[in-house]
C-alpha positions as CSV (number, residue, x, y, z in Angstrom):
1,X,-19.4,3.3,-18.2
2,X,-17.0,6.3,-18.3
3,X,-14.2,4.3,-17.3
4,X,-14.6,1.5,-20.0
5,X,-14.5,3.8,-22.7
6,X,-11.0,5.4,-20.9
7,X,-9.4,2.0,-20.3
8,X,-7.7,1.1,-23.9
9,X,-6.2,4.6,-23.4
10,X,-4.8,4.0,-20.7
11,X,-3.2,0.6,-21.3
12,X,-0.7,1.8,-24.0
13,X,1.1,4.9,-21.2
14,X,3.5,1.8,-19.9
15,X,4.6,0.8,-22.7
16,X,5.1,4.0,-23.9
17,X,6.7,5.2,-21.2
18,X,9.7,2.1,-21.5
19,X,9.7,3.6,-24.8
20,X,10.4,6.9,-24.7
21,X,13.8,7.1,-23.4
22,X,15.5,5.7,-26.4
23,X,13.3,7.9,-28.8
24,X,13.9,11.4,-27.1
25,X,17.7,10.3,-27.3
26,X,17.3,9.2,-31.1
27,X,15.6,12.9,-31.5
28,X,18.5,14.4,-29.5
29,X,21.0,13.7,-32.1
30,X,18.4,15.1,-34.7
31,X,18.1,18.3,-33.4
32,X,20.5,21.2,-34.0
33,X,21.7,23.8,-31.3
34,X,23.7,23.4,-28.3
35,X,21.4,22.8,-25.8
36,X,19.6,20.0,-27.7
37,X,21.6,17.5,-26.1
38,X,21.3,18.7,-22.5
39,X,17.3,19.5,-23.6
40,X,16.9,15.5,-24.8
41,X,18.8,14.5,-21.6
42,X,16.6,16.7,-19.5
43,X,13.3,15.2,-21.0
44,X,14.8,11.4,-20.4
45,X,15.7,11.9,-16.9
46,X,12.4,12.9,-16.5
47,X,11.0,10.0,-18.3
48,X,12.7,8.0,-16.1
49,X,11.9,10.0,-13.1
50,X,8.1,9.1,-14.2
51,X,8.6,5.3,-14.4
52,X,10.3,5.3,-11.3
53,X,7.2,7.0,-9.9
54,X,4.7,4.8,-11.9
55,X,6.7,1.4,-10.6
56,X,6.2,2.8,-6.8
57,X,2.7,3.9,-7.5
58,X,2.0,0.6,-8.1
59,X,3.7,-0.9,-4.7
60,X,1.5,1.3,-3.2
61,X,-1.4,-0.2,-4.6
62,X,-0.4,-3.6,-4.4
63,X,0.5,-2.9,-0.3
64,X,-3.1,-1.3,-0.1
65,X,-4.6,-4.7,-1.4
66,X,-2.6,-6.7,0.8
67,X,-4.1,-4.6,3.6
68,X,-7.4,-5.0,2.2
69,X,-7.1,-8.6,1.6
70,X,-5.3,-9.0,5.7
71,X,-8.4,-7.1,7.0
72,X,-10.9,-9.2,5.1
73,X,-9.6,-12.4,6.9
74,X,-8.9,-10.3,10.0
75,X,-12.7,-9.7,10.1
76,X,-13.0,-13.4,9.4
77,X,-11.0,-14.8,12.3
78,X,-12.9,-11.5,14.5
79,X,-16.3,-12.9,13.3
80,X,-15.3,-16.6,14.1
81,X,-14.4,-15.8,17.6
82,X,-17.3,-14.1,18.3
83,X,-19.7,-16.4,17.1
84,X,-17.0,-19.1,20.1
85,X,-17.4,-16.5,22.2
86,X,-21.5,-16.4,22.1
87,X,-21.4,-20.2,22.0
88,X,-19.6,-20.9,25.5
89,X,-21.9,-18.5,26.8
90,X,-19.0,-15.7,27.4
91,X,-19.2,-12.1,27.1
92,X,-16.9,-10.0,24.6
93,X,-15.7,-6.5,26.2
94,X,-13.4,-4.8,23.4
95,X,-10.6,-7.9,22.7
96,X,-11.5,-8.7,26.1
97,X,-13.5,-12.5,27.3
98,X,-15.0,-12.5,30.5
99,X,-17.4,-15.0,32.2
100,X,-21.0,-12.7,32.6
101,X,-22.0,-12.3,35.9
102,X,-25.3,-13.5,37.4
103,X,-26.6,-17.2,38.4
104,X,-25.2,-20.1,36.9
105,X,-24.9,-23.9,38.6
106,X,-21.5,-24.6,39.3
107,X,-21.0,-27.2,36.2
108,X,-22.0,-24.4,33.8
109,X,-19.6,-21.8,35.6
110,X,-16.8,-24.2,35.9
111,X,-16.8,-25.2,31.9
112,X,-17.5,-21.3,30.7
113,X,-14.1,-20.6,33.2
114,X,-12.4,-23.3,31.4
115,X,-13.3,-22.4,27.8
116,X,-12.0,-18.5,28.5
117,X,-8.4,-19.0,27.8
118,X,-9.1,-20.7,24.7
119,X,-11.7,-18.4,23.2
120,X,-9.2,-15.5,24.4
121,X,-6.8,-16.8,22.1
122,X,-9.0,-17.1,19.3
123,X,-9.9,-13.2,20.0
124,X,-6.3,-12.3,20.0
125,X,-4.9,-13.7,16.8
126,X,-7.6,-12.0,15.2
127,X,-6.4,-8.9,16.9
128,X,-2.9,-9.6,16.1
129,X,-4.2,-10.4,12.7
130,X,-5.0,-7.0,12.3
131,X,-2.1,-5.4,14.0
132,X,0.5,-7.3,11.9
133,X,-1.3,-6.1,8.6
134,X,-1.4,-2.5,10.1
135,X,2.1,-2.6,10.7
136,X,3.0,-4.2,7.0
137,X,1.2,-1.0,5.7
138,X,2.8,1.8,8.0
139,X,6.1,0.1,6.8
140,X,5.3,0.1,2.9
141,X,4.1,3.4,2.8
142,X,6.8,5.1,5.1
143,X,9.1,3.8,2.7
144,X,6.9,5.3,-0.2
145,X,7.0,8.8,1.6
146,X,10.8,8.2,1.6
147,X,10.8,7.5,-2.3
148,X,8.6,10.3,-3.1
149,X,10.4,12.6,-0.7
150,X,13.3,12.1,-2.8
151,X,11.8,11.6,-6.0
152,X,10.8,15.1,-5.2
153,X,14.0,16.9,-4.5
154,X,15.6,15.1,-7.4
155,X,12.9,16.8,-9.4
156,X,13.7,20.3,-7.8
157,X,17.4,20.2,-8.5
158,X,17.2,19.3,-12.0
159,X,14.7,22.2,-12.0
160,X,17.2,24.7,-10.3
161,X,20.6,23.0,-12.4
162,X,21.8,25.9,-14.5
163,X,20.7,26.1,-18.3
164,X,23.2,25.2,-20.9
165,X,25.3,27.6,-22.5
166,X,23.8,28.5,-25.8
167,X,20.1,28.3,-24.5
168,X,20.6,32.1,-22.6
């Protein structure tokens, strides 16, 4: 309930932020002193720095929801070779199909032998399923950490640049 009532002020940041480049530099040439100019250009950059950040936030989110969505039909194709597996009479060790051991007429062995190959396969694209989507994600965010890394030390130096002239 909370949330709904935060929503609609939410909505109105990204437009705002596209915004608000071109109105601290209209306000820059408003402003009198010496260091208006460098202040307006400081408060842009950062602006900018901001959207960049929003625009990989939401990479990240949209790579999370791939993940999401790969596991979902990860656990489908998991669940569907498991239920193969139970039906030709196999057992399921890990990502592993192996006839169970005990009594069986030779006819019943024989087919359950033949069908392991083929439920096998079903077991491992579901585990390559999984393993593709994994890797997907390590790649999307590494390259996040990468952005944010220097996102981050572009943030520092402007932080450490030396302050205008007149603003000592």
């Amino acid at each position: 309930r909370a949330r709904r009532r935060c929503r609609p002020r939410w909505r109105p940041w990204p437009g705002r932020l596209q915004r608000a480049p071109g109105a601290v530099g209209a306000a820059g040439g408003r402003v009198r002193g010496g260091g208006a100019g460098a202040t307006a250009d400081t408060i842009a950059n950062t602006l900018r720095a901001l959207r960049d950040a929003a625009d990989e936030l939401g990479k990240g989110g949209a790579a999370l929801q791939r993940y999401a969505t790969d596991l979902a039909q990860a656990h489908g194709l998991g669940r569907r070779a498991e239920l193969r597996v139970e039906e030709a009479g196999l057992l399921l060790e890990g990502t592993r199909v192996s006839e169970p051991c005990g009594p069986a007429s030779a006819q019943a062995a024989e087919r359950r032998r033949a069908l392991v190959p083929e439920v096998q396969s079903r077991v491992d694209l579901a585990t390559a399923h999984v393993g593709r989507a994994r890797g997907r994600l390590e790649r999307e965010m590494t390259r996040l950490t990468e952005s944010f890394s220097a996102h981050s030390l572009r943030a520092r130096s402007a932080r450490k640049a030396p302050a205008p002239l007149g603003e000592n």
